[in-house]
C-alpha positions as CSV (number, residue, x, y, z in Angstrom):
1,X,16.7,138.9,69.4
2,X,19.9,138.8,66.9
3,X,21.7,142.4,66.2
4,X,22.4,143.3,62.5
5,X,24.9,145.5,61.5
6,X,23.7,146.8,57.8
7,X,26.9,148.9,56.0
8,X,25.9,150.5,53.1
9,X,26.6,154.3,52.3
10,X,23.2,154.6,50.6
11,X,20.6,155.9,53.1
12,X,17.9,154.6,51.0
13,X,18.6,151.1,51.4
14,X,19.3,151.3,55.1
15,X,16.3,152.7,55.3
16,X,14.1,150.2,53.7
17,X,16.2,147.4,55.5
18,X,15.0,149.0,58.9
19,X,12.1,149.3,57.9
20,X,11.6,145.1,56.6
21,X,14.4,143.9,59.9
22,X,12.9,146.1,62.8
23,X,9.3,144.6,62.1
24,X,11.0,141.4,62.8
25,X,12.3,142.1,66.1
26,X,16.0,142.8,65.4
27,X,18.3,145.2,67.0
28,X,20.1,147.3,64.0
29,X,23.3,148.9,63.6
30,X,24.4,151.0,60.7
31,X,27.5,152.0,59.2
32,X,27.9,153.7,56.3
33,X,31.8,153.8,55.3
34,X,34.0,150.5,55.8
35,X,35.7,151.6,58.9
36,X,33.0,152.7,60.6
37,X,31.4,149.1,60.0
38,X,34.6,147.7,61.7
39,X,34.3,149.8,64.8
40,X,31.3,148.4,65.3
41,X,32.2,145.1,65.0
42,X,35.0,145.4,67.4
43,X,33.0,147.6,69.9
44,X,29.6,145.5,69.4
45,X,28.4,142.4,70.1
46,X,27.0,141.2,66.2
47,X,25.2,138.2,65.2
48,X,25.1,139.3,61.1
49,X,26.5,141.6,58.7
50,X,25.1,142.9,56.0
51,X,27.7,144.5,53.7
52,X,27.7,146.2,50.4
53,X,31.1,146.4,48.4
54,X,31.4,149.9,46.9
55,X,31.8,151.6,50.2
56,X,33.8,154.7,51.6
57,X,37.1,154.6,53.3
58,X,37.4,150.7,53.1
59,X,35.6,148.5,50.5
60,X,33.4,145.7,51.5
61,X,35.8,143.5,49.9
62,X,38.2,144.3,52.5
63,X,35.6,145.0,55.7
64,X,34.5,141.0,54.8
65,X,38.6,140.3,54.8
66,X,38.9,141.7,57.6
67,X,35.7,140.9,60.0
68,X,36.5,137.2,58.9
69,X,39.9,137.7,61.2
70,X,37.9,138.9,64.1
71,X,34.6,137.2,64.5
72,X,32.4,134.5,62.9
73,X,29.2,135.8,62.2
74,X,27.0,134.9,59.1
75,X,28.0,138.2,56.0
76,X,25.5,138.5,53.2
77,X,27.3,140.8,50.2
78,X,24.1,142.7,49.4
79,X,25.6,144.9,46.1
80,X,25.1,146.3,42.4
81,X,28.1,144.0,41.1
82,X,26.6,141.2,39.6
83,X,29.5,138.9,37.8
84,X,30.2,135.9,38.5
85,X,33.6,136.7,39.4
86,X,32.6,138.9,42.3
87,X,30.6,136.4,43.3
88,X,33.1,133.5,43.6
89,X,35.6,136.6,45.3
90,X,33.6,137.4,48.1
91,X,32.5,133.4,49.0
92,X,36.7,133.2,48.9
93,X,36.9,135.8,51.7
94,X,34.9,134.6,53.7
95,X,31.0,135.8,53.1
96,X,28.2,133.4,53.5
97,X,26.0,134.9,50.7
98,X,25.7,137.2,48.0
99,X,22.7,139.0,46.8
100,X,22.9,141.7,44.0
101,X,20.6,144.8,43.6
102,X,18.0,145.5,43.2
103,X,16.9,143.5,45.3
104,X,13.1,142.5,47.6
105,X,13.6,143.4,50.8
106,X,11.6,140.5,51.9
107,X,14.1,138.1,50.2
108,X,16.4,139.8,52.4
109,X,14.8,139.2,55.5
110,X,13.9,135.7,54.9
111,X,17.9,135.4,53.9
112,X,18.9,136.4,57.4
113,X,16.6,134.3,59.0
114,X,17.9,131.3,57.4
115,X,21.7,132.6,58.0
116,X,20.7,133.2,61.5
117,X,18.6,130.0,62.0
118,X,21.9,128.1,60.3
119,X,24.4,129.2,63.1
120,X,21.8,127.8,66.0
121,X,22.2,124.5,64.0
122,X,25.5,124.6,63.8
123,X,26.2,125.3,67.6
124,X,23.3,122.5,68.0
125,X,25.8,120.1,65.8
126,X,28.9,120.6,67.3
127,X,27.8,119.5,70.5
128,X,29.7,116.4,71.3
129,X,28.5,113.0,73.2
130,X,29.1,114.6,76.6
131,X,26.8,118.2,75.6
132,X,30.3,120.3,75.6
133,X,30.7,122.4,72.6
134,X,33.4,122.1,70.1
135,X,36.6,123.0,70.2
136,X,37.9,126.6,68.7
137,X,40.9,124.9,68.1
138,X,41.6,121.9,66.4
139,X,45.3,119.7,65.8
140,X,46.2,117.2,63.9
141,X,50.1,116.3,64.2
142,X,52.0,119.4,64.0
143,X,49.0,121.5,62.7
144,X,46.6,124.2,64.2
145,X,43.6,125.6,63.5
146,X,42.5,127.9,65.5
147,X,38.8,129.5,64.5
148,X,39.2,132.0,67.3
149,X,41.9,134.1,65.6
150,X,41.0,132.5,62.3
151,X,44.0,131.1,61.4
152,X,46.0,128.1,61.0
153,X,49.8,127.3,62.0
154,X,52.2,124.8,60.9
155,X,55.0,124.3,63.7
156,X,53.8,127.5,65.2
157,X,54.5,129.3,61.9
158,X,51.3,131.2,60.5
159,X,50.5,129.7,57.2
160,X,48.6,132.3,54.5
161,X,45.2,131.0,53.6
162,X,42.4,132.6,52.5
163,X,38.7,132.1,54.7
164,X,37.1,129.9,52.8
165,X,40.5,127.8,52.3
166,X,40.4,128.0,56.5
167,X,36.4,127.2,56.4
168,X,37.0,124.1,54.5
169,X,40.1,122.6,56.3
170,X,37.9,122.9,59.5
171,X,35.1,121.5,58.5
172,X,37.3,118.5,57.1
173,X,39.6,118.4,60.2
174,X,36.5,118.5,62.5
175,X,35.0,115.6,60.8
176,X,38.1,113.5,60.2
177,X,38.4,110.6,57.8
178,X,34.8,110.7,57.5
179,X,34.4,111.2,53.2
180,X,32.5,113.9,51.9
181,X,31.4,114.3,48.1
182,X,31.7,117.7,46.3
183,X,28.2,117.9,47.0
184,X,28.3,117.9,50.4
185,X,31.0,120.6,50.9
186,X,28.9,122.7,49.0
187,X,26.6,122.6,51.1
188,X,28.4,122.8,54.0
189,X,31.5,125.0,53.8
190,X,29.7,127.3,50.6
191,X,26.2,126.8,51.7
192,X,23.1,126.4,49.3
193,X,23.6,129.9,48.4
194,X,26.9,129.1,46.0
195,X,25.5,129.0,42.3
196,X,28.8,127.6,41.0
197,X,29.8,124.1,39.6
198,X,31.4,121.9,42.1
199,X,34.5,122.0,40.6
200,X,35.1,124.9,43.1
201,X,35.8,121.9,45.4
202,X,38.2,120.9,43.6
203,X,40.2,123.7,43.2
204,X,40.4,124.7,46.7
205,X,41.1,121.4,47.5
206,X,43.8,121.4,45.6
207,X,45.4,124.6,46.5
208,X,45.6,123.6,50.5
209,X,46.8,120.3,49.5
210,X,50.0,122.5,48.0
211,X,49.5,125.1,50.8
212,X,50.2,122.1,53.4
213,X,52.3,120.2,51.8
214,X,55.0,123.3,51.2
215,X,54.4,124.3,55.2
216,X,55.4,120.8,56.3
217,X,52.3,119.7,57.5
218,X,51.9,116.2,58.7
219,X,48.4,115.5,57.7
220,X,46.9,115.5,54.1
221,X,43.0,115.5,52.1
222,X,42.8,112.4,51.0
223,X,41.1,111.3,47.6
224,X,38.6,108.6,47.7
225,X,38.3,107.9,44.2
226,X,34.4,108.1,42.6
227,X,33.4,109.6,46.2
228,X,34.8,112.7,47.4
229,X,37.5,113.8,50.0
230,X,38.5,113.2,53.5
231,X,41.1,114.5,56.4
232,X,43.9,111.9,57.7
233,X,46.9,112.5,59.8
234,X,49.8,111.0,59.0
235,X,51.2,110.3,62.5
């Protein structure tokens, strides 16, 4: 069965998320400051984080930041700050939902099922023709990007993204010049859980297109007009 690691310095909580998660088989962890939480992620093997934002020592904001750099496991933000700011800022680092208290405990559990029942899809999907998995590490001309260390490199040179920004030029890269409409990336770099317009597309779109373009890389997201978007090299 999956492991959960639940970080929130309310007891309460944790307690009623035991109580709702170990009736459904899974192994739990708890932290209840930020670096603490990250301990456990470097130390333990983790399949999903649940993380609150107003925590101890390290705020989620920065435990999500910085897990992102390390592993890729599904987050859900489970916290009291409901605007829709927040919202869009912890999607941009890198969580995969965002639920705000109070909350049902049942919700939750049916939330992590779904997160955890999306990553066996995913592996499912990236098997290629020949059943091997894909690759961690995709190029396209004199680009990198390398999911295992979460980053991506222009002529060897680190370039500063943010997750999501990472998240989307994977997904695009990995399914090269194949178009995809705002919908679509939604759905598949922000999930069904984003609640914004898909004009966040856009805007992150546009910000690696810049990003790439000042590192030198040869490749670019191409525009297809009254459609969507889609990866090319230009080598």
């Amino acid at each position: 069965m999956a492991s959960v690691l639940i970080v929130d310095d309310d007891h309460n909580i944790c307690q009623l998320l035991e109580l709702y998660l170990a009736n459904e088989g899974y192994e739990l962890h708890f932290a209840h400051d930020g670096s603490r939480a990250l301990d456990i992620v470097r130390d333990t093997k983790i399949d999903l984080v649940i993380l609150d934002v107003m925590l101890p020592v390290i705020n989620g904001w920065e435990v999500c930041k910085l897990i992102r750099q390390t592993i890729m496991v599904p987050i859900i933000m489970l916290t009291a700050r409901d605007l829709v700011e927040d919202k869009i800022h912890g999607f941009d680092l890198g969580a995969d939902d965002y639920m705000v208290k109070p909350f049902d405990p049942r919700e939750v559990v049916a939330r992590v099922k779904a997160r955890l029942r999306n990553v066996s899809d995913e592996k499912s999907d990236a098997k290629d023709t020949a059943g091997e998995p894909a690759a961690d590490v995709l190029t396209a001309g004199n680009m990198e990007v390398d999911m295992t260390r979460y980053e991506v490199r222009v002529n060897k040179k680190r370039m500063e993204l943010k997750p999501k920004e990472i998240q989307l030029l994977y997904f695009l890269l990995r399914n090269r010049n194949i178009v995809f409409n705002r919908e679509q990336l939604l759905s598949k770099v922000w999930d069904y859980s984003y609640e914004g317009d898909t004009r966040t597309v856009d805007v992150h779109i546009n910000k690696l297109r810049d990003k790439l373009a000042k590192a030198g890389a040869r490749c670019r997201i191409n525009t297809v007009w009254g459609v969507g978007y889609k990866f090319e090299t230009l080598d």
